[in-house]
VOMAR-185875 format. One line per 10 residues: number of its first residue (from 0); their letters; for each residue x, y, z of C-alpha. Coordinates in steps of 0.1 Angstrom, whole numbers, plus 2048, in hexadecimal, padded with zeros to 3 digits. Layout:
BEGIN
NUM = A = X/Y/Z; ...
//
This chain:
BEGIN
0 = XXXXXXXXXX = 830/A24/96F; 831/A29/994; 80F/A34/9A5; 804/A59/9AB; 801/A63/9D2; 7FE/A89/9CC; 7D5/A89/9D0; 7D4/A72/9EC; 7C9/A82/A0A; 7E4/A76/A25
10 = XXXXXXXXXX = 7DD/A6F/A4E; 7F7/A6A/A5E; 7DF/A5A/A7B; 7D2/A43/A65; 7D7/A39/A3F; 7C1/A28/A2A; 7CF/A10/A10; 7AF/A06/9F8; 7B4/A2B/9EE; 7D4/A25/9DE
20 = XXXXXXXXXX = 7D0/A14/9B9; 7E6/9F9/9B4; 7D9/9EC/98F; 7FA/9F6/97E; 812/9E4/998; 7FA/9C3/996; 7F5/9C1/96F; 81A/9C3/96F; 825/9A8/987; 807/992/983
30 = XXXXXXXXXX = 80F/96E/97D; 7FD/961/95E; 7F9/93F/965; 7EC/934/943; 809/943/930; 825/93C/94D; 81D/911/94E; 817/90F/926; 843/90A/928; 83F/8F0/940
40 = XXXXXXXXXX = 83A/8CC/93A; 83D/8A8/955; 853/890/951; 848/86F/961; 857/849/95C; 87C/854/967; 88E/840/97F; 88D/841/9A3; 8AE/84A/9B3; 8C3/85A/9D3
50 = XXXXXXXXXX = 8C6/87A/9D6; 8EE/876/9CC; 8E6/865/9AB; 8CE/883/9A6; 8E4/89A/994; 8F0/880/97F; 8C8/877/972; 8C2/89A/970; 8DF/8A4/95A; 8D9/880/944
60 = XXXXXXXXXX = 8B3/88D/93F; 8C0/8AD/934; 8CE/89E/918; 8AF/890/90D; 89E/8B2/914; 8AE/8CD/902; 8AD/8B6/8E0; 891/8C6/8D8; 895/8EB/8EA; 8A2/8FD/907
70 = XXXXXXXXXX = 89E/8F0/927; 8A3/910/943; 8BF/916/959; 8B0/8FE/979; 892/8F7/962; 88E/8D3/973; 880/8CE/992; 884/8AB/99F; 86F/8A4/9BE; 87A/892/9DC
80 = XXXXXXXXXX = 86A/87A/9F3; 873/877/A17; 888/859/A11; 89D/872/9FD; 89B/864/9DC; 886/86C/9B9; 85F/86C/9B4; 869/85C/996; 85C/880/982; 865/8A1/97C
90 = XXXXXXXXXX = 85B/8C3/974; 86B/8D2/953; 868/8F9/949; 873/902/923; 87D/921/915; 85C/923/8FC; 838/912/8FF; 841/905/8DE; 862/8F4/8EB; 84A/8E0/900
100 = XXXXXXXXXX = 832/8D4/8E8; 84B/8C9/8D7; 85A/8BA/8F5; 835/8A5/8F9; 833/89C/8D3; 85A/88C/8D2; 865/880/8F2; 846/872/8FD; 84A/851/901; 873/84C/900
110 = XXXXXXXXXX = 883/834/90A; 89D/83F/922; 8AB/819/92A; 89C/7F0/92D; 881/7FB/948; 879/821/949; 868/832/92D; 864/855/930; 83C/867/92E; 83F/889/926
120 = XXXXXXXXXX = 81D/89F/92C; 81A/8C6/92A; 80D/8D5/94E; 7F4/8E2/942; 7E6/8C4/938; 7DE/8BE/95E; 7C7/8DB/95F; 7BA/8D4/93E; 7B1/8AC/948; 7AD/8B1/96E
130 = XXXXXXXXXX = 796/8CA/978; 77F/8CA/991; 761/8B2/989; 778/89F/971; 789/886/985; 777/874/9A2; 787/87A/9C4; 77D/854/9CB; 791/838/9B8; 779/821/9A6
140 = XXXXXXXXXX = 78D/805/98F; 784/806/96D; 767/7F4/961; 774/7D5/949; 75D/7D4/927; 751/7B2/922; 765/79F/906; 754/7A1/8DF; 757/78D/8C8; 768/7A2/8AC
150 = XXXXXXXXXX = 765/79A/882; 78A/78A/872; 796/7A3/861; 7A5/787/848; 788/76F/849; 789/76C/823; 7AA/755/825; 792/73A/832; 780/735/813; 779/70F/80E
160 = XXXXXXXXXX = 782/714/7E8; 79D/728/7F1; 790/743/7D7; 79E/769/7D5; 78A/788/7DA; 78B/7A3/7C4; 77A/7CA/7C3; 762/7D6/7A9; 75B/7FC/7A3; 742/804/78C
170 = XXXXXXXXXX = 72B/823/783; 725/82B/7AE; 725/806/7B6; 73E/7F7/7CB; 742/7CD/7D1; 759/7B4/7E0; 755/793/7C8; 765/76F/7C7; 773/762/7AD; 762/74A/79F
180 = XXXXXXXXXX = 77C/742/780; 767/73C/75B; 74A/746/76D; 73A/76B/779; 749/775/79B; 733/76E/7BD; 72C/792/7CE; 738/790/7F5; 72C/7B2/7F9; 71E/7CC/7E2
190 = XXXXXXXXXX = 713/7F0/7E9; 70B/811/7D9; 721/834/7DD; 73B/81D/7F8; 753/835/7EA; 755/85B/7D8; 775/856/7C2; 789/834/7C2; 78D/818/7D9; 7B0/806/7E5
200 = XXXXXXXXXX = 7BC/7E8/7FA; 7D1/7E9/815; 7F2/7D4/80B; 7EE/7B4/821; 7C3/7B7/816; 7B9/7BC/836; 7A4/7DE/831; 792/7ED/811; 796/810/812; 777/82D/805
210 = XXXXXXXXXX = 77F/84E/801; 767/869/809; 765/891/809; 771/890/838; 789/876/82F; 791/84F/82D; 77E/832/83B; 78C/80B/83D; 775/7EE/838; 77D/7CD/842
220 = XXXXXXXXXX = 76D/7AE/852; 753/794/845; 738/7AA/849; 74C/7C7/83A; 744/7E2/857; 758/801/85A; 779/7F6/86A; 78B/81F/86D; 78B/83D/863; 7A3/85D/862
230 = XXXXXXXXXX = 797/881/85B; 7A2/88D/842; 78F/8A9/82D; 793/8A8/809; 7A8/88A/805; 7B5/884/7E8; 7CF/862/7EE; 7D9/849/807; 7F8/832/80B; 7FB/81B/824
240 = XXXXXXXXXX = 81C/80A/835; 825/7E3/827; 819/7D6/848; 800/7EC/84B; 805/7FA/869; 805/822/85F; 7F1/831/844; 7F7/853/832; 7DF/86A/823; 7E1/88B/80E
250 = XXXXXXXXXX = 7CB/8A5/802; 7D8/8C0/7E8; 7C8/8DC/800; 7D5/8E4/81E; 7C0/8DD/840; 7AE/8F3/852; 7AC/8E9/872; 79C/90A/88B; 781/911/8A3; 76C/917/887
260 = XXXXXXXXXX = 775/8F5/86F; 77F/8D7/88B; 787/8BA/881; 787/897/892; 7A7/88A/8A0; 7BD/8AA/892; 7C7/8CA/8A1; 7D0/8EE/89B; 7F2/8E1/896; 7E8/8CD/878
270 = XXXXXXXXXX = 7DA/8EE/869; 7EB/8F4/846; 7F6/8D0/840; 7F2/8B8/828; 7FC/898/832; 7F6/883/84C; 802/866/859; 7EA/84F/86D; 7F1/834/887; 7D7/81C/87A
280 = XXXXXXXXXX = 7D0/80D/89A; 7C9/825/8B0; 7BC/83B/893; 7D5/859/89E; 7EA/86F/88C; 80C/86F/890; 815/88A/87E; 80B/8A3/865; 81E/8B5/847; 81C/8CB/82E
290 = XXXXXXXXXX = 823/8CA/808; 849/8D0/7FD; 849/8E1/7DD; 857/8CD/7C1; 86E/8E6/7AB; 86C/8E9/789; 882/8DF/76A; 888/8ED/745; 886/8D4/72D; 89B/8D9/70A
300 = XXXXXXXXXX = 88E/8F2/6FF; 894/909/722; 86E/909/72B; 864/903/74E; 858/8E1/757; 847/8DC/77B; 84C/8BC/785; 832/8A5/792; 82E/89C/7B3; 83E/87D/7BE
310 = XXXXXXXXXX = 823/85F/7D1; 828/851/7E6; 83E/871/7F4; 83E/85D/817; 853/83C/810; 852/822/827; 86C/809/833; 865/7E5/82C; 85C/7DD/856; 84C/7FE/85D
320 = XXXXXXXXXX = 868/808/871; 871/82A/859; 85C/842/844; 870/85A/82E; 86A/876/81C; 885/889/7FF; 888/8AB/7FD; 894/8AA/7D8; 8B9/8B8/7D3; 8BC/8BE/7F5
330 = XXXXXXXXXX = 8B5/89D/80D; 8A4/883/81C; 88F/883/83D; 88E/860/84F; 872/85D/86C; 872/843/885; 84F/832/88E; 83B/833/8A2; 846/855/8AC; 84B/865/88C
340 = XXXXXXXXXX = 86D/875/89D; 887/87F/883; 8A1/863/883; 8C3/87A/895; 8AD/894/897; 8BC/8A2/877; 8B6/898/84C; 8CC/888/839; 8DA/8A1/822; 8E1/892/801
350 = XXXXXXXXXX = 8ED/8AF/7EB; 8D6/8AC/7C6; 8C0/88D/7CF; 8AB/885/7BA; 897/864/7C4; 89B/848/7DD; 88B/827/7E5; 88B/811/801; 896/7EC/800; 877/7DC/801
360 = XXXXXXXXXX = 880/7BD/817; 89C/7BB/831; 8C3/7B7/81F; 8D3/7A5/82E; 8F0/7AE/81F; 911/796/821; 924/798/844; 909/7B1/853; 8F6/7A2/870; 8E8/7BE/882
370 = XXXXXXXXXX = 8C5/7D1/876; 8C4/7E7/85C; 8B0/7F6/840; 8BE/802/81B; 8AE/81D/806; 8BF/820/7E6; 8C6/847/7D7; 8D7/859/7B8; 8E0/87D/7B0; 8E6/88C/78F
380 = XXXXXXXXXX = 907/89E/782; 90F/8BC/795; 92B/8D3/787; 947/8BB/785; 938/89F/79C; 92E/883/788; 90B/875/78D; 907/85D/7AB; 8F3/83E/7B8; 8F7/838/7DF
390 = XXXXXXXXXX = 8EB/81B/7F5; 8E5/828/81B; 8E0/814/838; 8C9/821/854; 8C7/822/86D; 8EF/82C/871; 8EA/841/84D; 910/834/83F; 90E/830/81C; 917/807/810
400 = XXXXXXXXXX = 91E/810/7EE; 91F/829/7D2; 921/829/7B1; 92D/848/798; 918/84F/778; 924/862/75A; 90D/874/73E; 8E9/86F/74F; 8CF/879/747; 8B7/869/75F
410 = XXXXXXXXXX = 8B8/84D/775; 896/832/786; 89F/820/7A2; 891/7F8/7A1; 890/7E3/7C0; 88E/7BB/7BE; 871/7B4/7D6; 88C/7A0/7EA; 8A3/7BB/7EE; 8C0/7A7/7DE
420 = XXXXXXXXXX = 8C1/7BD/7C1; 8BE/7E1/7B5; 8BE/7E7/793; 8CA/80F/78B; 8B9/812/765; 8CF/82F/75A; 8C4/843/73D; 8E8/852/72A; 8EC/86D/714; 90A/871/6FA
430 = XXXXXXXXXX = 921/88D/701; 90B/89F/6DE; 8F1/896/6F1; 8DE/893/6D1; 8D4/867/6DA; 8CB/855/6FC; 8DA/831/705; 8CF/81F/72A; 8E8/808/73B; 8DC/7F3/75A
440 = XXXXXXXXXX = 8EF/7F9/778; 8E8/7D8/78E; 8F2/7D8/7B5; 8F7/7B5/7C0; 8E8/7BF/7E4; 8F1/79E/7F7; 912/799/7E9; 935/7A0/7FE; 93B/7C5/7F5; 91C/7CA/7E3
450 = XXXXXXXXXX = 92A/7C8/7BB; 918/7D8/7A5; 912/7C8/781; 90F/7DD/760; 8F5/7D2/744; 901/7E6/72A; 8F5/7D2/70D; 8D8/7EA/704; 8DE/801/6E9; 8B6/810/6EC
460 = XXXXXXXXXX = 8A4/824/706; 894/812/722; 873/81C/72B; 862/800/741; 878/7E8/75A; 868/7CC/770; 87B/7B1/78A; 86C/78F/78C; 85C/78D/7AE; 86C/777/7C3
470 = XXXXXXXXXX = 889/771/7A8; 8A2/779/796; 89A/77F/771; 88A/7A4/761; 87E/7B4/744; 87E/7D1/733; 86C/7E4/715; 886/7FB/6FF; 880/812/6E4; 892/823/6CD
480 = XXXXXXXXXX = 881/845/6D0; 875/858/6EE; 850/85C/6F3; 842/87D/6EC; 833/88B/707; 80C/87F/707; 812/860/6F6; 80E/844/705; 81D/827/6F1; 83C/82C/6DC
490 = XXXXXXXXXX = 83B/825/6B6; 84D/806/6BB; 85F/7F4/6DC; 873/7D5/6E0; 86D/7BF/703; 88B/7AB/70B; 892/791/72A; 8AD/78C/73C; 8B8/76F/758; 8D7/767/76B
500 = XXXXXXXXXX = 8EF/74D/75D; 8F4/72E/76F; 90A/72A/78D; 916/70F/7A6; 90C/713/7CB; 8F7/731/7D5; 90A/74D/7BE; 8F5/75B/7A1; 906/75F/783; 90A/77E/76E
510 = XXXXXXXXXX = 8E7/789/75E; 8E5/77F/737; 8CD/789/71E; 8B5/76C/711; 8A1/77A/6F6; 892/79C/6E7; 86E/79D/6D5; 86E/7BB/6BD; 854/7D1/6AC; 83E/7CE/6CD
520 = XXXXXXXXXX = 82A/7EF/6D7; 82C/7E1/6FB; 832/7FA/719; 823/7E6/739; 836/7C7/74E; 822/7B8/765; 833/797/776; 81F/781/786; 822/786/7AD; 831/760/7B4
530 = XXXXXXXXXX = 84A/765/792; 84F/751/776; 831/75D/760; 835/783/756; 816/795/73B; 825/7B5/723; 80D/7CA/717; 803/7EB/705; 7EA/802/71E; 7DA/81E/715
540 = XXXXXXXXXX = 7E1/81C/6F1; 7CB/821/6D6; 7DE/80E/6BA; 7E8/7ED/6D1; 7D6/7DA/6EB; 7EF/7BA/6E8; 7F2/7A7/708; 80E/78A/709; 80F/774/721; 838/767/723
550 = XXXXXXXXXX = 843/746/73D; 869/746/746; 865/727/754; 85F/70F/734; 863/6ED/734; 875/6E8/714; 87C/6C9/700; 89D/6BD/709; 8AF/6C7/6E7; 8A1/6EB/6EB
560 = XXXXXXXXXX = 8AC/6EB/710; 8D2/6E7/708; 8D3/704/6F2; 8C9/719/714; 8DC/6FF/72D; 8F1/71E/73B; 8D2/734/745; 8BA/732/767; 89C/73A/74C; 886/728/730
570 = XXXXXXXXXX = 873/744/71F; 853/73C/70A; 83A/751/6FE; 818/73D/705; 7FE/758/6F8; 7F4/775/6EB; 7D4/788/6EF; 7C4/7A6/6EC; 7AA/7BF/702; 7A0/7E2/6EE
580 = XXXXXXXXXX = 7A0/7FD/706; 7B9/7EF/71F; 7C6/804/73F; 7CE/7EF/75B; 7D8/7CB/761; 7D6/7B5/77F; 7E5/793/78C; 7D1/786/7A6; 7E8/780/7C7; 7ED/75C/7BF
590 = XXXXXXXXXX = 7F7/75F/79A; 7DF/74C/789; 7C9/761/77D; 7CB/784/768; 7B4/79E/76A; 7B4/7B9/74E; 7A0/7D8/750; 794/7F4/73A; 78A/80C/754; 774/82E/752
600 = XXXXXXXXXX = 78C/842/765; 7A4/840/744; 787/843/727; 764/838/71F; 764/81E/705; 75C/7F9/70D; 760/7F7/733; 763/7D8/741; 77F/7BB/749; 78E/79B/73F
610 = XXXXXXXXXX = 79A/780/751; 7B4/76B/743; 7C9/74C/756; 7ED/74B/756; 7EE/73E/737; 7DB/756/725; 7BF/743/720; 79F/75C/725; 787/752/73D; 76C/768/73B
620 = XXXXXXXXXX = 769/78E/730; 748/7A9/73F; 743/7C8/730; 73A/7DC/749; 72D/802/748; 745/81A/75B; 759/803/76A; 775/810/778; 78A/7FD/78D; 792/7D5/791
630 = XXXXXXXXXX = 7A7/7CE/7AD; 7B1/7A8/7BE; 7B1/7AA/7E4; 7D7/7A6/7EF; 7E1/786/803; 7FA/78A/823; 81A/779/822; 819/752/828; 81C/742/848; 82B/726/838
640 = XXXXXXXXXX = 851/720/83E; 869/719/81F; 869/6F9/824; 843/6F2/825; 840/707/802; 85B/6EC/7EF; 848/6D1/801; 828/6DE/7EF; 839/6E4/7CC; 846/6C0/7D0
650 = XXXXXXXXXX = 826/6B3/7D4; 810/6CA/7BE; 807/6B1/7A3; 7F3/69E/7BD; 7E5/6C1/7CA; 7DF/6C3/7A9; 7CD/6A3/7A4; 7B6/6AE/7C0; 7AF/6D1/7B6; 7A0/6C4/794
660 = XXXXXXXXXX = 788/6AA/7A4; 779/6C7/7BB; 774/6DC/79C; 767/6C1/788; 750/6B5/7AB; 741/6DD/7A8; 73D/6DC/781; 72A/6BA/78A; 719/6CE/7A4; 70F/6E6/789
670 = XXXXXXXXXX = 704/6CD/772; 6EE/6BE/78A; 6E1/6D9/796; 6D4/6DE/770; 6CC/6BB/76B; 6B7/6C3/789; 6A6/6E2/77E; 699/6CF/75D; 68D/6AF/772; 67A/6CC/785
680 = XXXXXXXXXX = 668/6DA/766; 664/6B6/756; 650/6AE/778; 63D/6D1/775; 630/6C8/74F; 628/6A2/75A; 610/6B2/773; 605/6CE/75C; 5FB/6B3/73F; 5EA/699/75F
690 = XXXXXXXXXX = 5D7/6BA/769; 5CE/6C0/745; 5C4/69B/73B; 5AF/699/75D; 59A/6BB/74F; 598/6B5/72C; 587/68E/736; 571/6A4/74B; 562/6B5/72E; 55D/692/71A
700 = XXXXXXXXXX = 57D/695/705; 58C/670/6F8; 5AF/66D/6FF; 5C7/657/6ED; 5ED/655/6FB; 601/649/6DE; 629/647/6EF; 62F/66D/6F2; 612/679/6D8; 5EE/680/6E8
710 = XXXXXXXXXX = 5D0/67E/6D1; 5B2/68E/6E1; 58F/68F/6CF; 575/6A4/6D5; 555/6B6/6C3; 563/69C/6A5; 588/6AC/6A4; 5A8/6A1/6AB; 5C4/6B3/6B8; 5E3/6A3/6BE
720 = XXXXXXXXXX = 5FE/6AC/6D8; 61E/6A2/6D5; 639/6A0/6F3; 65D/69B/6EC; 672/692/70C; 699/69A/70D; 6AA/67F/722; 6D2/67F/72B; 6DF/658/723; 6FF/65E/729
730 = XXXXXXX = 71C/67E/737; 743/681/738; 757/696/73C; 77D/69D/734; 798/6B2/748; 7B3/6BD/72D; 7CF/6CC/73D
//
């Protein structure tokens, strides 16, 4: 709209300008600054070059650039000095604001070769951070803290005794406590309300972690102060990376993250989320994201059946390198750490995917000598297509190996914790579909062409499946019916074991089944984390609370040994026990010791724990009101090498020898310290009977000592007092192993 002249009085002599309103013509052409910089962001870190090579930079940073939007037509301004070459920065204007956060939040930080890395900033940032009054015109160098002496986060690997810690929750209390084998635990640290719903260890045992209404909090140190913690309102869980580097939390409602709800460390960006992934040292998120919807299924009857959500729904790769997340039946998102970038930009679209696991050490397959990572998926039938199992290697996402599936019905993916096997447990349906068989798909990871072997041996269903750590051998608990939905122990299970047969060289030979123990009620496997010693149990039942403890390791007499000369396995059931109200189990990290637990968060009735050894042998049991959770601390990985390990198993007889004279020098110690206590009291009634003599000869009473009896006369009676002393002669005591 143009302005009006027709009121304006007009001189031609002289004419008179602040009469004439301009408003319109400025609103119109005004530059908004706020709005105008939001699309512009600084690139610093590039490379310092001629002005001839400066095309060539310009049009490689482009590349980089318009990955994640539209860089303008001359968008980039590349200063020059007056040598004529590159500041070593540039100016960079997007099509959208948003183009340029997202610019800051991925490319920040890129590499671009050995020596530059590229710093991406938003320009208003230097408005934001460098007004006046902010930054000092006068350079002053920054003032160096003096050094502290900080807590070791793993200060508990020190102990003299080498003993392992383990958590107690009960009622509101929370405590650290050694283990102090046969007898009660030694509180490190015990305090009231440390958490408001459960309490969980890091995976290497670094931190403890407390949940709380605002979010999570890690503990850690020998003092056990407050160590980190992320913001998350209404938390509900937390996974952390294997190396725990990175540490996830979700809460079932969204965040609200405004002007009126702020929240530490988040933004209005992580508004409506509800995970988040944390960078545990820095105690920054890296990225936020919101629920996926999990769709629902009919079940035989053609009634709707939601699914439950899957957790962890962020899977990590075995070096924190990878995060994942599945969109089921349409694909899987691979993130690349630190950044949290989307590996190709783009997610691995796997048509019908239904679950997928990562390898959960390195490969290593045959012939392969560059880095890679493995996650294991399978699809169902679709249409024609039979069902499929897929190994994928990232991060160049070819597949290694596949494997077609007929007639199933459902499929669990099993990792061995060295990532030379995976076993597929495939649950088949006859073409009636009226009865349910499982075959065992095996994938020999490590071997040339990865082969895949097919236990097909099992005519039952297959409801529990657990590798040896560290090995070879597995078991598994079948049934002949299905479990009805609720309950939690079938009428009747069988638990079989299985080993590889013997081989020459390094090959393992083709898995074999050693022996099947029927009319069990068992539905838990729980191996002991160095192998070799596995327990079987029935949890949360109320018509079994069996516990047996199996070793596949048995030395045998020689005559039964040859009947089993072709197997890598000696089984032997060493004992059976039992614990009423049974819901958890726990080896402790070094696998001597087994921790069973009837916790409050499952029922009421008897709360407590048992310890057993190894063997089975029970150690102690505490009934404990409301307790709720028992859980060891986690060790790290060994610094030992390979080597230093067989050295040690070589010689662990004489360890051995050793070990029991410390623990019979502290039952000693023990035994003293009682022998001790009674010399104490002994002395304390000697004085007490001087004392008495001295007063009762001050009143005129005749004493008489006769050995231990005292005859004291006076006023014409006599009383008699008679003192019998205990004396130890003699003590021994025998170690039976």
């Amino acid at each position: 709209m143009a302005p009006s002249y027709e009121n304006l009085p007009i001189d031609d002599d002289e004419f008179d300008e602040s009469q004439i309103d301009f408003t319109d013509i400025e609103e119109q052409y005004q530059v908004r600054l706020d709005e105008g910089l939001d699309a512009f962001v600084v690139v610093d870190g590039l490379p310092v070059v001629p002005e001839d090579s400066k095309a060539k930079l310009v049009k490689f940073l482009l590349r980089k650039l318009n990955s994640v939007g539209k860089v303008k037509d001359d968008g980039v301004f590349m200063p020059l000095n007056d040598e004529g070459k590159t500041e070593g920065y540039a100016f960079v204007e997007y099509s959208a604001p948003t183009e340029a956060v997202q610019a800051v939040k991925q490319l920040h930080a890129t590499p671009l070769d050995k020596r530059h890395t590229m710093a991406v900033n938003k320009l208003t940032d230097i408005d934001r951070y460098g007004k006046e009054g902010r930054i000092d015109e006068e350079y002053y160098p920054p003032e160096i803290e003096p050094f502290q002496q900080k807590e070791h986060l793993r200060s508990w690997l020190g102990d003299p005794e080498a003993r392992d810690q383990m958590v107690f929750f009960r009622g509101d209390k929370v405590g650290v406590m050694w283990n102090e084998k046969e007898d009660p635990p030694e509180p490190a640290v015990d305090r009231d309300n440390w958490t408001e719903s459960f309490v969980q260890w890091s995976p290497q045992g670094t931190f403890l972690t407390s949940m709380h209404a605002q979010g999570v909090q890690l503990w850690g140190g020998k003092a056990w102060s407050r160590q980190k913690r992320f913001a998350h309102p209404g938390v509900n869980l937390v996974d952390f990376s294997p190396n725990e580097k990175y540490v996830t939390t979700w809460s079932h409602k969204p965040l609200q993250v405004d002007e009126n709800h702020p929240v530490p460390s988040l933004s209005l960006e992580d508004d409506g989320k509800n995970y988040v992934i944390w960078d545990i040292a820095t105690g920054k998120p890296l990225r936020s994201f919101t629920t996926i919807d999990v769709p629902s299924t009919t079940d035989a009857e053609g009634n709707p059946v939601k699914k439950k959500m899957q957790w962890p729904t962020f899977k990590w790769s075995s070096d924190d390198k990878y995060v994942a997340r599945m969109t089921q039946g349409q694909s899987i998102s691979v993130y690349e750490l630190p950044r949290m970038n989307l590996l190709d930009k783009t997610s691995i679209k796997i048509e019908g995917v239904m679950d997928f696991e990562w390898a959960p050490a390195l490969p290593r397959r045959d012939g392969i000598k560059t880095y890679e990572q493995l996650f294991c998926y399978w699809t169902p039938e679709l249409g024609s297509n039979p069902a499929k199992v897929g190994l994928m290697s990232i991060p160049s996402k070819e597949i290694v190996r596949t494997r077609n599936l007929f007639n199933v019905s459902d499929a669990k993916l099993h990792w061995q914790s060295d990532a030379a096997y995976v076993c597929v447990k495939v649950d088949r349906h006859s073409k009636s579909k009226k009865s349910m068989a499982t075959n065992l798909e095996i994938f020999r990871v490590r071997e040339k062409g990865v082969p895949v072997e097919v236990v097909d041996s099992i005519k039952d269903t297959v409801i529990n499946f657990a590798w040896e750590p560290k090995g070879n051998r597995f078991v598994l608990i079948t049934t002949g019916e299905i479990p009805a939905a609720g309950v939690a122990v079938p009428p009747k299970t069988s638990v079989s074991f299985f080993c590889p047969e013997k081989a020459k060289g390094n090959v393992v030979g083709n898995f074999r089944h050693i022996h099947t123990y029927d009319k069990k009620n068992s539905n838990a496997i729980y191996w002991s984390p160095k192998g070799r010693f596995v327990v079987v149990a029935a949890l949360q039942s109320q018509q079994s609370f069996d516990l047996d403890f199996y070793d596949l390791s048995y030395e045998k007499p020689k005559d039964d040994a040859e009947k089993d000369k072709d197997l890598t396995a000696n089984l032997q059931l060493m004992n059976t026990a039992e614990h009423y109200g049974v819901t958890d189990i726990e080896w402790d990290p070094t696998g001597r010791y087994v921790a069973t637990v009837a916790s409050a968060f499952r029922h009421h009735m008897e709360n407590g724990y048992h310890m057993y050894d190894f063997r089975g042998n029970l150690l102690r049991e505490e009934h404990i009101d409301r307790f709720k959770q028992l859980i060891w601390r986690p060790r790290p990985p060994t610094l030992l090498s390979k080597e230093e390990q067989a050295e040690i198993r070589k010689n662990l007889r004489n360890y051995s020898r050793l070990f029991d004279e410390q623990d019979l020098a502290k039952k000693n110690t023990a035994n003293r310290q009682v022998v001790e206590q009674r010399r104490r009291l002994l002395e304390e009634w000697i004085a007490w009977r001087k004392n008495m003599i001295e007063m009762l000869e001050d009143e005129g009473a005749e004493i008489e000592l006769n050995g231990g009896v005292i005859k004291m006369e006076h006023d014409g009676e006599v009383e008699e007092v008679e003192e019998i002393v205990e004396e130890i002669i003699e003590e021994t005591e025998e170690v039976i192993s």
